[in-house]
Kinemage of the C-alpha trace (Angstrom):
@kinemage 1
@onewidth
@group {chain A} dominant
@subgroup {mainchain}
@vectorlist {calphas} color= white
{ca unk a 1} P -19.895 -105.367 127.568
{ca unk a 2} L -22.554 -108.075 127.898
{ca unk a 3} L -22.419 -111.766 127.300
{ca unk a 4} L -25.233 -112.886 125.213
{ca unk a 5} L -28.109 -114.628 126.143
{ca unk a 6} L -27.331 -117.723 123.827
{ca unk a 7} L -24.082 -118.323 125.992
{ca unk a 8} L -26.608 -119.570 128.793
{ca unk a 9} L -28.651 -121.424 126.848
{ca unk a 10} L -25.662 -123.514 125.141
{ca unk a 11} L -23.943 -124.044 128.609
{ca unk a 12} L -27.138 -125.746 130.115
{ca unk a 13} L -26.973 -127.568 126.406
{ca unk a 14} L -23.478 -129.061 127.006
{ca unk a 15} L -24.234 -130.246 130.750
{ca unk a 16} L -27.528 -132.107 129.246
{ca unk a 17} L -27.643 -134.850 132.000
{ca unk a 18} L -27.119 -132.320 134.831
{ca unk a 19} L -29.591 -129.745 133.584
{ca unk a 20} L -32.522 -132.817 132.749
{ca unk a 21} L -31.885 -134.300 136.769
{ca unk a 22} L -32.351 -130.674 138.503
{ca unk a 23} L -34.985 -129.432 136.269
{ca unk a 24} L -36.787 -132.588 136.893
{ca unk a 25} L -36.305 -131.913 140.580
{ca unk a 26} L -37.645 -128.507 140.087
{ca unk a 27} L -40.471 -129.962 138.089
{ca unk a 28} L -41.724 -132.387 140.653
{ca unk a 29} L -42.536 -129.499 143.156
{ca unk a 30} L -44.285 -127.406 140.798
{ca unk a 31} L -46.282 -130.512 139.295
{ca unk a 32} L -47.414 -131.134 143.116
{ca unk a 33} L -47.746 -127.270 144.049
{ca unk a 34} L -49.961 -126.385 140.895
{ca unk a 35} L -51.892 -129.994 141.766
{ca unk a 36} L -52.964 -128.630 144.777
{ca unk a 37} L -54.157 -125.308 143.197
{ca unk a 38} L -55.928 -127.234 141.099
{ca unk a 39} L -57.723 -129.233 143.687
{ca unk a 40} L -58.391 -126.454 146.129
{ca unk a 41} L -60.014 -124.125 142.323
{ca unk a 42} L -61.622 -127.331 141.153
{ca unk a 43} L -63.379 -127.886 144.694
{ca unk a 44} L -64.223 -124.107 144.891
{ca unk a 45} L -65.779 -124.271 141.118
{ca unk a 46} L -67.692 -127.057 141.901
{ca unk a 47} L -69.559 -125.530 144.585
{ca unk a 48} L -69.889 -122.017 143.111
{ca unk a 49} L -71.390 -123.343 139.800
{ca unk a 50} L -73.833 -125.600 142.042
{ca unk a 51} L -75.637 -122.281 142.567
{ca unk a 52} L -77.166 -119.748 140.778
{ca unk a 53} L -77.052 -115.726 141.335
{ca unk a 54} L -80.885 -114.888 140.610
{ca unk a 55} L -81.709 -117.832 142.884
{ca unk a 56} L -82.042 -116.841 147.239
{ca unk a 57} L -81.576 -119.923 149.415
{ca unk a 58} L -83.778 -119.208 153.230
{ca unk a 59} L -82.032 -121.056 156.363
{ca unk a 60} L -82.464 -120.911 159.400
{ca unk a 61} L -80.180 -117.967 161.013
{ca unk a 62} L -76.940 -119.388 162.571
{ca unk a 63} L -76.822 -122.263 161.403
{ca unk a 64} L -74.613 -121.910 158.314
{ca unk a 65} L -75.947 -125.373 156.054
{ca unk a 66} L -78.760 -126.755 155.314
{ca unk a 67} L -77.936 -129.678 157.317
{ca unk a 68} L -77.938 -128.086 160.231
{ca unk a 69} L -80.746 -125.470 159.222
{ca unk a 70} L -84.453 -126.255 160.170
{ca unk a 71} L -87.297 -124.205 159.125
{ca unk a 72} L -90.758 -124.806 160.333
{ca unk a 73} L -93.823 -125.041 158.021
{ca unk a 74} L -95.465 -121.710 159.244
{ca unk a 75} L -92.444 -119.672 157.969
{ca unk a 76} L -91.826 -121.612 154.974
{ca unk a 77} L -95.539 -120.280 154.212
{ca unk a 78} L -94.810 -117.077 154.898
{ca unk a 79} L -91.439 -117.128 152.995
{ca unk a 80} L -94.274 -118.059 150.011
{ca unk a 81} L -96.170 -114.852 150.219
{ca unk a 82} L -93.195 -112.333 149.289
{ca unk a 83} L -94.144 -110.560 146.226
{ca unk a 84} L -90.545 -110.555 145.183
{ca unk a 85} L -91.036 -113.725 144.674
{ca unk a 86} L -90.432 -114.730 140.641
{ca unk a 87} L -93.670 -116.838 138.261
{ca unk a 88} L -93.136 -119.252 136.278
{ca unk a 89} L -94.212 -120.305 133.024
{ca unk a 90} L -97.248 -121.979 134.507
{ca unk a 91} L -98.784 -119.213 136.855
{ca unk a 92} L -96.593 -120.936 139.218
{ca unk a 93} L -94.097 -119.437 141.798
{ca unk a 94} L -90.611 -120.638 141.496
{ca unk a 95} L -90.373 -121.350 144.791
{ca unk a 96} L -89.379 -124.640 146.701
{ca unk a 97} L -89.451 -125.783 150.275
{ca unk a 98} L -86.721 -128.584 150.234
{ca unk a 99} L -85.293 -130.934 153.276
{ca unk a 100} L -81.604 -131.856 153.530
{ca unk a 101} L -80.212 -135.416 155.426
{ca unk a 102} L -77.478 -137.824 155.712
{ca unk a 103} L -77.355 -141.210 155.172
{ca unk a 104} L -74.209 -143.826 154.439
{ca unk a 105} L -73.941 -145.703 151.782
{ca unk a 106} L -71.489 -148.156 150.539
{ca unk a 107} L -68.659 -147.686 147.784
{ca unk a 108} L -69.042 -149.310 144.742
{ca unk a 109} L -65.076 -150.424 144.645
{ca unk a 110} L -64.196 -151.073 148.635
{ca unk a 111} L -67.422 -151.467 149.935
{ca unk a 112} L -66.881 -148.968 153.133
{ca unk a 113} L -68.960 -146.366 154.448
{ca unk a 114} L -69.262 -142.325 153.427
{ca unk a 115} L -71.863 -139.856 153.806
{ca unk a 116} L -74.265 -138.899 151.130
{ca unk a 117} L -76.598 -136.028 150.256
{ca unk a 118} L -80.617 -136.992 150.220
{ca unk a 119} L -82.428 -134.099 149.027
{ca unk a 120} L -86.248 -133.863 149.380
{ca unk a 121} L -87.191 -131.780 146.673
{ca unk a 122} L -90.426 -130.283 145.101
{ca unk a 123} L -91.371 -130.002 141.627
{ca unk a 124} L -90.301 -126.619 140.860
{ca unk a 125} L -87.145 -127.693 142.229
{ca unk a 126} L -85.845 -128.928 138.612
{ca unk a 127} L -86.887 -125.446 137.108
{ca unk a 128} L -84.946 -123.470 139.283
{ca unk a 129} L -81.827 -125.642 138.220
{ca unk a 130} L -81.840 -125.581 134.313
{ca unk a 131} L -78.089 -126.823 134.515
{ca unk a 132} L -79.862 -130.249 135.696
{ca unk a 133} L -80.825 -132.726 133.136
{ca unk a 134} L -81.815 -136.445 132.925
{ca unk a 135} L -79.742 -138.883 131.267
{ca unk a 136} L -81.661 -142.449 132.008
{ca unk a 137} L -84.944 -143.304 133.214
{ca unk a 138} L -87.720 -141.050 134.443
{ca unk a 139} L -88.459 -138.468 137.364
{ca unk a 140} L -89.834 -140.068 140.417
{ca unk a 141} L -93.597 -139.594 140.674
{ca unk a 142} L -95.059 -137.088 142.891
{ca unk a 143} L -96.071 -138.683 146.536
{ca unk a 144} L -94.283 -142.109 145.740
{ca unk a 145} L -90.814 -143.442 147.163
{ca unk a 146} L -89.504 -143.023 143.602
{ca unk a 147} L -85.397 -141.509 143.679
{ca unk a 148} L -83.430 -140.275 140.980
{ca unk a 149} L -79.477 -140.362 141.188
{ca unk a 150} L -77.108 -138.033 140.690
{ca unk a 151} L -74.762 -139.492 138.001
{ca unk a 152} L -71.328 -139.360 140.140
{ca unk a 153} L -73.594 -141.364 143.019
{ca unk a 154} L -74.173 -144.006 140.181
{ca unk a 155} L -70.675 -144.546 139.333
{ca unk a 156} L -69.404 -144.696 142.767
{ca unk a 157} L -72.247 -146.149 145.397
{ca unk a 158} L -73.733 -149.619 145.068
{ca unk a 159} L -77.238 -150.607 144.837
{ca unk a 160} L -77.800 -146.716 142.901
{ca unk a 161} L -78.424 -147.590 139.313
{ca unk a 162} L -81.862 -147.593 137.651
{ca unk a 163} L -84.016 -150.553 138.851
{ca unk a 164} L -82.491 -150.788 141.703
{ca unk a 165} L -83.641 -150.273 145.766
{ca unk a 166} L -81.777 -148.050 148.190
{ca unk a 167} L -83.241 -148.463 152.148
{ca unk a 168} L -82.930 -145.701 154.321
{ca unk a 169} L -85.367 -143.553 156.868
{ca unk a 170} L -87.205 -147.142 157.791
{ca unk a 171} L -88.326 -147.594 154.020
{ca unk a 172} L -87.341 -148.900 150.437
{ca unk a 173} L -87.062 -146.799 147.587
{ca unk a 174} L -86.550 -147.747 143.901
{ca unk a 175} L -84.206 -145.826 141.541
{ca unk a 176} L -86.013 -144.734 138.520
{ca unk a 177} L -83.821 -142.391 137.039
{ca unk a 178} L -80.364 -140.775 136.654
{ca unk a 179} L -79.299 -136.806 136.445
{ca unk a 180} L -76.492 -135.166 135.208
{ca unk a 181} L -75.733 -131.723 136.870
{ca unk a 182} L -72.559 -130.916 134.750
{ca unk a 183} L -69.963 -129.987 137.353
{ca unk a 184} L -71.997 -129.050 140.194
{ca unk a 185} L -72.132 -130.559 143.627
{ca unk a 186} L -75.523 -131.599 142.740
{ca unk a 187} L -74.261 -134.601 140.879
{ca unk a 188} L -73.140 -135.992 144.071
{ca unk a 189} L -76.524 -135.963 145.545
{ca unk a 190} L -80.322 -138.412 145.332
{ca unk a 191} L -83.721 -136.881 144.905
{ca unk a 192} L -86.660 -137.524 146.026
{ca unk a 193} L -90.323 -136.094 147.034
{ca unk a 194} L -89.774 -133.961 149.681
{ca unk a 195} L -92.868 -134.637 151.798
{ca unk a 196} L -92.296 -138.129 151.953
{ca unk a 197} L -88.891 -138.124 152.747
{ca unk a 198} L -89.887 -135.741 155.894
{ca unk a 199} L -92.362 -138.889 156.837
{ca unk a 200} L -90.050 -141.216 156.435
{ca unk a 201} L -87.365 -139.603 158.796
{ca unk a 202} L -89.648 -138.078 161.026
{ca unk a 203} L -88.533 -134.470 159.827
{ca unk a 204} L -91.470 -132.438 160.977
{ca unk a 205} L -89.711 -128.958 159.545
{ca unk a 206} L -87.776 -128.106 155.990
{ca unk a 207} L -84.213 -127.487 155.687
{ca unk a 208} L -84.198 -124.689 153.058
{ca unk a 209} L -86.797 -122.329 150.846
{ca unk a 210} L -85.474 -121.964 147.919
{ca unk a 211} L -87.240 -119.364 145.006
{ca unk a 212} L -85.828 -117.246 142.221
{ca unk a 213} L -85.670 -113.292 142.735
{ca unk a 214} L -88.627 -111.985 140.350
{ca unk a 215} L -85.620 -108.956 140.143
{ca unk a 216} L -82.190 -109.856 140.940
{ca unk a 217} L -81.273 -106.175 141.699
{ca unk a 218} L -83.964 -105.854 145.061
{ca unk a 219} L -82.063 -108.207 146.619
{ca unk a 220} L -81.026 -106.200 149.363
{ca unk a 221} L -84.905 -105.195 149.974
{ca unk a 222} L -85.843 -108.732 150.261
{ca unk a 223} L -82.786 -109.488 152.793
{ca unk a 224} L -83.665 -106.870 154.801
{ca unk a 225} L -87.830 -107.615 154.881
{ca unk a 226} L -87.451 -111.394 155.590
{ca unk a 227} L -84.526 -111.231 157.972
{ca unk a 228} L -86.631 -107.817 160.206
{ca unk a 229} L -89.619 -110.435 160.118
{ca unk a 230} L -90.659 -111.079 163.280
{ca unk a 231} L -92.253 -113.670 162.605
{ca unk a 232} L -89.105 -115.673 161.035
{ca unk a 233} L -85.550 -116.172 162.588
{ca unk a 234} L -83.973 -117.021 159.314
{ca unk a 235} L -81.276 -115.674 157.050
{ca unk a 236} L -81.072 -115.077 153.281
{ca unk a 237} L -78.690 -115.858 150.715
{ca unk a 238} L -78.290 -115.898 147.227
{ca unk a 239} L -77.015 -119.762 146.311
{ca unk a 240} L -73.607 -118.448 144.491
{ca unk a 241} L -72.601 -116.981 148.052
{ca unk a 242} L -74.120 -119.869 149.993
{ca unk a 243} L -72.242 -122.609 147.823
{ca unk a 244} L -68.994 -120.250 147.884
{ca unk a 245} L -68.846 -119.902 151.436
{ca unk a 246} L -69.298 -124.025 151.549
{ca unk a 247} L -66.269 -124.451 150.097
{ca unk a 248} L -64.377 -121.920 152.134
{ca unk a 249} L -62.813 -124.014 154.874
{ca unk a 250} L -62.085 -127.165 152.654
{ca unk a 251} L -60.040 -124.982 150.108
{ca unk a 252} L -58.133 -123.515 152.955
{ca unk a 253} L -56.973 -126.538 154.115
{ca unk a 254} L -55.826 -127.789 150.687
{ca unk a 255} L -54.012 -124.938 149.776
{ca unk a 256} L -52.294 -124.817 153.664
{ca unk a 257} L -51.067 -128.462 152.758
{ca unk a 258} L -50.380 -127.287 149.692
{ca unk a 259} L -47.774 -124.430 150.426
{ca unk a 260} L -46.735 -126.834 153.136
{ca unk a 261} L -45.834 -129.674 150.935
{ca unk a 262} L -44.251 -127.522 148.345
{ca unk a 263} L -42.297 -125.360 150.946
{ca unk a 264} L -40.546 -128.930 152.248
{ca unk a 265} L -40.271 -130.196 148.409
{ca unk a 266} L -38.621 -127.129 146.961
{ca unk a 267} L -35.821 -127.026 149.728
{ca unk a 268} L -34.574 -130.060 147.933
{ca unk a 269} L -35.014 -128.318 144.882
{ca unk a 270} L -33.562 -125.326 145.815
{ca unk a 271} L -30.413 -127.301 147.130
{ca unk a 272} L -29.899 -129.545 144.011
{ca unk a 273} L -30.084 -126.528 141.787
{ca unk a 274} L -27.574 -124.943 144.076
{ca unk a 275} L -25.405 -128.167 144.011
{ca unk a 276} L -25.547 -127.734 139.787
{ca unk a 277} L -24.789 -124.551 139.399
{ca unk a 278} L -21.301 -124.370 141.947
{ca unk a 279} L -20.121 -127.592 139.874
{ca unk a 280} L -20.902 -125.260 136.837
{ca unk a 281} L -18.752 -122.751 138.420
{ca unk a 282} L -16.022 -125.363 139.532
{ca unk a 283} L -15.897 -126.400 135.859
{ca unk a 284} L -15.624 -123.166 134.185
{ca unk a 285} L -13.114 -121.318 136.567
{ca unk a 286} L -10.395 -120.662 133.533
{ca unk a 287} L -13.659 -119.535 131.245
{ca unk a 288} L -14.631 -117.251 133.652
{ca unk a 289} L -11.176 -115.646 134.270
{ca unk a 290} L -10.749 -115.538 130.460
{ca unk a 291} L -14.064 -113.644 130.095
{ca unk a 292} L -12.837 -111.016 132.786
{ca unk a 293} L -9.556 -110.642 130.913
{ca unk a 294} L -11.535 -109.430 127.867
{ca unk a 295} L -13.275 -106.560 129.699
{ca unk a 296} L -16.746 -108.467 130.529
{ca unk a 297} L -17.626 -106.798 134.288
{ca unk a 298} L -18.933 -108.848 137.245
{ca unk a 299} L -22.593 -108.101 137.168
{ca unk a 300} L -22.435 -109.913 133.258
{ca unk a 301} L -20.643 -113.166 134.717
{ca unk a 302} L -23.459 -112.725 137.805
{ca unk a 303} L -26.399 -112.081 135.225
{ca unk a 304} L -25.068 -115.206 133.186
{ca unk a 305} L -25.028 -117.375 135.597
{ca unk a 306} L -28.809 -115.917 137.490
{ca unk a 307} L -30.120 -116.608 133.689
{ca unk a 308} L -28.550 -120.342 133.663
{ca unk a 309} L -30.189 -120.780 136.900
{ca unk a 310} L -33.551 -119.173 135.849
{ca unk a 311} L -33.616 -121.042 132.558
{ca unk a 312} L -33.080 -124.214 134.749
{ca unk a 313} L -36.188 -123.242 137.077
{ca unk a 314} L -38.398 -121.764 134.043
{ca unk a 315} L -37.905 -125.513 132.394
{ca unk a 316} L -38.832 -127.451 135.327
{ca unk a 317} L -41.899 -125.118 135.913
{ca unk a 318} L -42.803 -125.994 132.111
{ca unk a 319} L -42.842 -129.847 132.505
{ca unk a 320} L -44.336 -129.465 135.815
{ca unk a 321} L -47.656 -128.053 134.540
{ca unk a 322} L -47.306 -129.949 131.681
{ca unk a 323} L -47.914 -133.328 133.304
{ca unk a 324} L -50.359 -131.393 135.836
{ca unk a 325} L -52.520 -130.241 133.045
{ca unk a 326} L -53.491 -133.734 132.664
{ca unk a 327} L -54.931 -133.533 135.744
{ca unk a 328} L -58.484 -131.949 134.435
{ca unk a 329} L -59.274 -135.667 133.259
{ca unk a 330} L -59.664 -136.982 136.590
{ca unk a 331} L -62.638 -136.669 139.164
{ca unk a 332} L -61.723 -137.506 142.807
{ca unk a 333} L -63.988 -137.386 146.113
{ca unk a 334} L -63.386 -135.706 149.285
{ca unk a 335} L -65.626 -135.481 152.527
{ca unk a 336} L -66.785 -131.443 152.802
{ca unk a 337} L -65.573 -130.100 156.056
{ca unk a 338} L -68.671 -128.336 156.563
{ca unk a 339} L -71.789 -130.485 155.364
{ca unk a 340} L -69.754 -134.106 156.377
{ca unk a 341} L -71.287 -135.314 152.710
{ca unk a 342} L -69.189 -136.669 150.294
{ca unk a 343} L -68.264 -134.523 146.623
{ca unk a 344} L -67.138 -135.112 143.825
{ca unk a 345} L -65.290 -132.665 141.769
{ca unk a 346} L -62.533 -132.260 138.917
{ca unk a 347} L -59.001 -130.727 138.866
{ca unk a 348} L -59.175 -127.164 136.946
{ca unk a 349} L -56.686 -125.386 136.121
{ca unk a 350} L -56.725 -121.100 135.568
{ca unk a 351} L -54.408 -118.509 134.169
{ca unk a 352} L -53.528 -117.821 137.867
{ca unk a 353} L -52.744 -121.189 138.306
{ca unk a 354} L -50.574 -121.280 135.835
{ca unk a 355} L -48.777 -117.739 135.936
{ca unk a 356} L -48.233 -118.723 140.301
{ca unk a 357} L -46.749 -121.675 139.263
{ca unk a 358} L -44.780 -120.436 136.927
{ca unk a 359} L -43.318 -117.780 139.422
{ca unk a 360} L -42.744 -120.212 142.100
{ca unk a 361} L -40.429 -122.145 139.760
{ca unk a 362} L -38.339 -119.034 138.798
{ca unk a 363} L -37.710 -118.191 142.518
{ca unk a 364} L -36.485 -121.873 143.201
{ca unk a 365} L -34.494 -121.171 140.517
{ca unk a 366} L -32.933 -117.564 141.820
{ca unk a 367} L -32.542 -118.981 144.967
{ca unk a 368} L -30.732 -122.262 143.679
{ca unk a 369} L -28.251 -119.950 141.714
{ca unk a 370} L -28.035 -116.508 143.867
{ca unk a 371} L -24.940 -117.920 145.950
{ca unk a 372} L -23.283 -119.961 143.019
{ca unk a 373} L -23.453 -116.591 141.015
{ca unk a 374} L -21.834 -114.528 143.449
{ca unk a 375} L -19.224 -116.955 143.923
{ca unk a 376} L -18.985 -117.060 139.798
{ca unk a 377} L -18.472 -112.968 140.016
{ca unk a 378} L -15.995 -112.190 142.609
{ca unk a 379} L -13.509 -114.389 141.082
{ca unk a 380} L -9.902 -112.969 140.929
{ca unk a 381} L -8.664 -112.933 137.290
{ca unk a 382} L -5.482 -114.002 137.580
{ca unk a 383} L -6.163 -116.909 139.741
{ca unk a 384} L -9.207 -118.153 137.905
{ca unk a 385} L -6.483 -118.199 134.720
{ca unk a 386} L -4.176 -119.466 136.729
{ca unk a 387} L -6.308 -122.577 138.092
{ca unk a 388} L -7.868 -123.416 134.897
């Protein structure tokens, strides 16, 4: 004989206050568990949409960023001259030789101190990133100290809206215009012309050759003939693998605090769903002998109450990602481990997200119940009649 499911559900029906306070409990850890997912994804997604796959990024070998990366103008040159190399529209290559610093800058609400990105770019630069787009003003004039903004920069650093003047490398330079870049890390950087932001900081050598593959598939044949140069000590990437592999050490971190966190959390969890489901048993000891006396076996009274205590933990991992759905709505900035710039970025959330989270919350709920449920089981018929 088995007990039907409904039985389960009406029991966690008629103790409504009990069954609200421990799936809120429950709740709580998977709202801050799938948070940190969320972070950790939304971080990673930033960075892997900053880049694009027929795009190659050229560093200098071993030294991981660009802002550690230094090529000279010689090699840059001779980066130029691979026939691999795509053309644009305008008999152009698609090919830019960029420069990469750090400067600080003050926040727009406290005022203090944080790294940002100042990219010297070139003017194919813009063509090789279609997701980039203007939103105010104009593009900064070839040769001039003319910026343009990134539009999260805007929002958050002072003195970085149109019209006005930044000063950094030893000169002023005038905002003329503001870029959106979607939900790329780009967003979080300024541009400006490339050659005169290598004067102005006394960079004698580029940080990064950037082109697009003229055939995405011989990527392996250009790897190999620019890296065997021996004329160049650099290494090739595409950008989705270079921007990936930036996020790499920040995302570990988040989701080590993350399983850290929810590890400490869901003890408490795991211990107030325990604590709900023996006062459950304590208050149903003359129901339970009565259902033995009618034939149902143990492993139905141990199923019954394992489904009470699932239910409990499938409820709490509901409202949980309920409330961290909302999440998505809200940008926050972090310092990246491995450039020291700040970025921006947005929650997201992913079926994986969601189907973890959901599993996490079940197995606070077996564990809360496991012990309760064997208790329920191995009760002696006559005394459980007897008691209640």
């Amino acid at each position: 004989m088995k007990i039907p499911f409904s039985y389960s559900f009406r029991n966690l029906w008629t103790r409504r206050l009990t069954t609200i306070l421990t799936a809120s409990g429950m709740a709580l850890v998977v709202f801050v568990f799938a948070a940190i997912l969320m972070l950790a994804r939304g971080l990673e997604k930033t960075l892997v949409e900053t880049g694009s796959y027929d795009n190659v990024i050229v560093i200098r070998k071993g030294s991981g960023t660009e802002v550690q990366s230094g090529i000279e103008r010689n090699q840059a040159s001779i980066i130029e001259t691979e026939p691999l190399v795509a053309i644009g529209q305008d008999g152009r290559k698609l090919l830019a030789k960029e420069l990469l610093v750090l400067i600080t800058m003050p926040k727009r609400d406290s005022n203090k101190q944080s790294n940002v990105t100042i990219r010297g770019v070139a003017e194919q630069s813009l063509m090789l990133r279609p997701q980039i787009r203007l939103i105010k003003g104009r593009m900064p004039k070839t040769g001039s100290t003319e910026i343009i903004v990134g539009e999260s920069i805007t929002k958050r650093f002072a003195g970085a809206d149109i019209g006005e003047t930044l000063r950094f490398g030893m000169r002023n330079w005038t905002v003329v215009g503001v870029f959106d870049a979607g939900s790329s890390g780009f967003s979080s950087e300024i541009w400006g012309d490339a050659d005169q932001l290598m004067q102005a900081f006394r960079r004698p050598v580029y940080s990064s050759v950037l082109f697009r593959l003229r055939d995405s598939g011989r990527f392996e044949v250009l790897k190999e003939r620019i890296e065997k140069d021996p004329r160049l000590t650099v290494e090739v990437k595409r950008e989705t693998k270079y921007y990936a592999e930036q996020s790499e050490m920040m995302a570990k971190f988040l989701r080590i605090l993350g399983v850290s966190l929810t590890v400490i959390f869901s003890l408490g969890a795991m211990i107030g769903g325990m604590i709900t489901m023996y006062a459950a048993v304590a208050n149903r000891v003359s129901e339970i002998g009565t259902m033995r006396a009618l034939g149902f076996p143990r492993i139905s009274i141990l199923g019954t109450f394992l489904m009470e205590s699932l239910l409990l933990g499938f409820l709490g991992g509901i409202v949980g990602l309920f409330f961290a759905s909302f999440l998505q709505f809200f940008t926050v900035s972090t310092v990246n481990f491995q450039t020291f710039s700040e970025l921006a970025f947005s929650f997201s959330i992913s079926f994986e997200i969601v189907f973890n989270s959901i599993v996490f919350s079940l197995i606070m709920g077996l564990m809360g119940g496991v012990l309760p449920a064997f208790r329920a089981s191995r009760m002696n018929i006559v005394e459980s009649l007897r008691k209640g």
